[in-house]
C-alpha positions in Angstrom: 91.7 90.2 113.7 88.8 87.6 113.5 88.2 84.0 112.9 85.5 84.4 110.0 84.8 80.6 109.7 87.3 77.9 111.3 90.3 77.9 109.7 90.3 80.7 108.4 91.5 84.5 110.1 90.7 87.8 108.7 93.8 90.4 109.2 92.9 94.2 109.2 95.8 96.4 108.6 96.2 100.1 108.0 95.8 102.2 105.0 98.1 105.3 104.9 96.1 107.5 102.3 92.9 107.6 101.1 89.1 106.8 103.1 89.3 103.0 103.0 90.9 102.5 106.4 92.0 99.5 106.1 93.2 96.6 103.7 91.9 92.5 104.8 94.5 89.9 104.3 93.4 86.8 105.1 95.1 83.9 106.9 94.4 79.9 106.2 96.2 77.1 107.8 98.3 74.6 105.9 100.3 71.4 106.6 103.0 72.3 108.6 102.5 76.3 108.1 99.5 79.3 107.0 99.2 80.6 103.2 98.5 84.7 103.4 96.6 86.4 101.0 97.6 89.8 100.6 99.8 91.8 102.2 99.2 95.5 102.9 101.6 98.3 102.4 105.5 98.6 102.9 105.3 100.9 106.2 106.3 100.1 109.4 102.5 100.9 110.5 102.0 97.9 108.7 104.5 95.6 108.8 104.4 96.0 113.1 100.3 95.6 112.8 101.5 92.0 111.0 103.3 90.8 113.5 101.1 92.3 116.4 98.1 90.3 114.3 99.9 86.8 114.4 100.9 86.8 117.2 97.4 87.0 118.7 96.7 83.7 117.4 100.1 82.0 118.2 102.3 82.2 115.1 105.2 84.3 113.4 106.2 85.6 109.6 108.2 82.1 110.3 105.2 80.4 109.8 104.1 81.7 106.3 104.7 79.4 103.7 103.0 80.5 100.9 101.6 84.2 99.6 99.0 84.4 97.4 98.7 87.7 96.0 95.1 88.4 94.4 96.4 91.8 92.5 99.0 93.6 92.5 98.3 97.2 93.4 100.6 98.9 96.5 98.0 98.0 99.0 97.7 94.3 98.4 101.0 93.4 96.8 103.4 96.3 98.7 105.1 94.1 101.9 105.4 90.7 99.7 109.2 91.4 99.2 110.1 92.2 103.0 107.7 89.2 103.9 109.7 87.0 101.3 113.1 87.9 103.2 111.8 87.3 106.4 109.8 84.0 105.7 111.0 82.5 102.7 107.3 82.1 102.1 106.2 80.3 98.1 105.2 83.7 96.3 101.9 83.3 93.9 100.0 85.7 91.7 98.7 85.2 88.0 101.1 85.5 85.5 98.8 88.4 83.9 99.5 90.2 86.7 103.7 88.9 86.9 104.1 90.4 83.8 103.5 94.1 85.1 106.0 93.7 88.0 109.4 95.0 87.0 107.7 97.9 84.6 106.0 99.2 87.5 107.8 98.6 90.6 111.6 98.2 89.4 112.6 99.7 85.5 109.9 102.1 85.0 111.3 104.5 82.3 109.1 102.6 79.7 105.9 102.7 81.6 106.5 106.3 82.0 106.8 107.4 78.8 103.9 105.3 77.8 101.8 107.4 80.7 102.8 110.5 78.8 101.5 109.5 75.5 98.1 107.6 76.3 96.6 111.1 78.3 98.4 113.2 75.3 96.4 111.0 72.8 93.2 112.0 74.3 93.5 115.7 74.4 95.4 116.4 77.4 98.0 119.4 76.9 101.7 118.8 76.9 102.5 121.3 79.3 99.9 119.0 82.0 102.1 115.8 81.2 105.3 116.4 82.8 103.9 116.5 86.0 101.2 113.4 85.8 104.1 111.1 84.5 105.7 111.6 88.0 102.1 111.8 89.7 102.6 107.9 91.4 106.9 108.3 92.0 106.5 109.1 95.7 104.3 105.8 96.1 107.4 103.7 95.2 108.6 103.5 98.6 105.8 101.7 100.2 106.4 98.3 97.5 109.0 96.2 98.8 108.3 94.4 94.7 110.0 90.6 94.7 109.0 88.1 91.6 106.6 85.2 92.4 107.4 81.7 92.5 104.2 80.1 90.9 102.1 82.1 88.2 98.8 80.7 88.1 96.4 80.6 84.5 93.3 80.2 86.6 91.1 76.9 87.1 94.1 75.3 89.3 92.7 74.5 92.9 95.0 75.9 95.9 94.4 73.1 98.8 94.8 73.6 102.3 94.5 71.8 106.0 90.7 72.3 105.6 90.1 73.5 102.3 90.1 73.7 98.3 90.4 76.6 96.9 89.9 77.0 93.0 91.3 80.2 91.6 89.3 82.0 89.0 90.9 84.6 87.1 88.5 87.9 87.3 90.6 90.4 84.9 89.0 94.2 84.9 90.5 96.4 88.4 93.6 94.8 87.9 94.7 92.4 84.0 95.7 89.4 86.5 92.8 89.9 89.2 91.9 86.4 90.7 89.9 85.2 93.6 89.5 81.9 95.0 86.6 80.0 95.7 86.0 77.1 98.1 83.0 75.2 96.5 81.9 72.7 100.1 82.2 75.8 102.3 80.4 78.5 100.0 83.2 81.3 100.4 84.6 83.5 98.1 87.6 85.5 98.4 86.8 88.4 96.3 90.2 90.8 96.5 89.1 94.2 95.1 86.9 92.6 92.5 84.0 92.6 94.7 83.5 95.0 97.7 80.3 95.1 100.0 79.5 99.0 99.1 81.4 100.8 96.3 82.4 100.1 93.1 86.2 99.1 92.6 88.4 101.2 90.3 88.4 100.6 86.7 91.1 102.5 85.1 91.9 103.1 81.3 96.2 103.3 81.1 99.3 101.4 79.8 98.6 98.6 81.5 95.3 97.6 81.4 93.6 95.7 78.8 92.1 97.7 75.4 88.6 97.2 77.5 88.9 96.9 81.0 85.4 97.6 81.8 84.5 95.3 79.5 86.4 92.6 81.0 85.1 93.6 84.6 81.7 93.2 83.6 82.0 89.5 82.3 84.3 88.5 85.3 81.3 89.8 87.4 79.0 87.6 84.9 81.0 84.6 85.8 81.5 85.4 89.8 77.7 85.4 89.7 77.2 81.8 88.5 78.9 80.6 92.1 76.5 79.1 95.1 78.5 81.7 97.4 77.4 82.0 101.2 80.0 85.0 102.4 82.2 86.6 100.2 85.7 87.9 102.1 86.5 91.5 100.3 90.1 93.0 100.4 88.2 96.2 102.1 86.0 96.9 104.2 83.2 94.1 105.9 82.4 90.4 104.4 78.8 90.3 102.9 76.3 87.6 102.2 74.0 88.8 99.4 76.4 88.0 96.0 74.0 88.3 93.7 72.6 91.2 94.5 75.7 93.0 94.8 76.7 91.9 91.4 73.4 92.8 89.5 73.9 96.7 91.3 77.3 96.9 89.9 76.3 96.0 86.5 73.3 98.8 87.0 75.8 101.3 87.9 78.3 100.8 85.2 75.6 100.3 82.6 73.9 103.4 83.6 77.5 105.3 83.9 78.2 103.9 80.5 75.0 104.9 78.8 
């Protein structure tokens, strides 16, 4: 856990699969409490790293007040209903994103049988589908899903003790992606729609848009157009050099996509 800039904490907190290592919430002050972005998985790895993280710096799940989730895959949305129990904390994501909620995480019948027909569609064999409908089941356990309080359209601004936030909705690794920008101090919270050395994951399913690379490519056209001094990614290390990052992502998918 780090102070990146006053007034504003970077969490790091365990990943139980994969090579990422870690997932960054990030922790602001407000009047009176702290907004959270992110959350990290539903484990008690996790949840225990929370709490060991606060209190460093003096405060409790008491004194979250507001959530702001910028996507909501497992490892960024996957504690936010255990967190809501505990702190009674103002949940936020973008109603894109609100939408995919109970059809993931809570009634998933429909999705299902909608994951069995889109792969069947383009060629895959029946006898393969069976067992890729139930691929992601075993993940359910680590989302702790709860409905947020405020869905946000993009443009509003989120303010804080010391800062504005405007949130800009970045559709393409997730339909309701958003990040938030603070214009005076240069920062940009990026999520997973930005990360300092590897492309995030663009996936083609039920519940992405009809062209989600598409879309991912003009929300990195309209990240680019910010004055952005250090960009604060979900994973791995905060960056400087926006710009450049963008124009090597477009390279790479254009090249892929060629």
């Amino acid at each position: 856990m780090a102070e990146v800039i006053p007034g504003i904490h970077r969490l790091q907190l365990p990943i139980p699969f994969g090579s990422l290592g870690h997932i960054n919430p990030y922790l602001i002050q407000l009047e009176g409490g702290y907004l959270l972005i992110d959350t990290g998985w539903n484990t008690e790895e996790v949840f225990n790293s929370l709490k060991e993280q606060l209190a460093e710096i003096g405060i409790s799940l008491e004194d979250i007040k507001q959530i702001l989730i910028t996507h909501i895959h497992r490892d960024h949305y996957g504690l936010v209903g255990k967190l809501k129990q505990l702190s009674q904390a103002e949940i936020t994501t973008h109603y894109a994103d609100k939408e995919l909620i109970e059809s993931r995480y809570i009634n998933l019948e429909n999705l299902l049988q909608q994951v069995g027909k889109l792969p069947h569609s383009h060629g895959l064999p029946q006898d393969e589908l069976s067992e890729l409908k139930r691929a992601s089941m075993g993940m359910l356990k680590y989302v702790s899903p709860t409905m947020p309080d405020v869905m946000l359209q993009g443009s509003e601004t989120i303010s804080t003790r010391l800062f504005n936030f405007q949130v800009i909705w970045t559709p393409g690794h997730s339909p309701g992606h958003i990040c938030l920008y603070e214009p005076v101090k240069k920062v940009l919270f990026s999520g997973d729609h930005l990360l300092p050395t590897i492309s995030p994951h663009i996936g083609f399913h039920p519940q992405s848009s009809k062209n989600p690379l598409g879309d991912y490519i003009n929300s990195l056209n309209k990240i680019k157009q910010l004055d952005v001094n250090l960009v604060l990614p979900g994973h791995e290390k905060p960056f400087t050099n926006l710009a450049t990052r963008i124009e090597g992502l477009i390279k790479h998918h254009t090249q892929r996509s060629s």
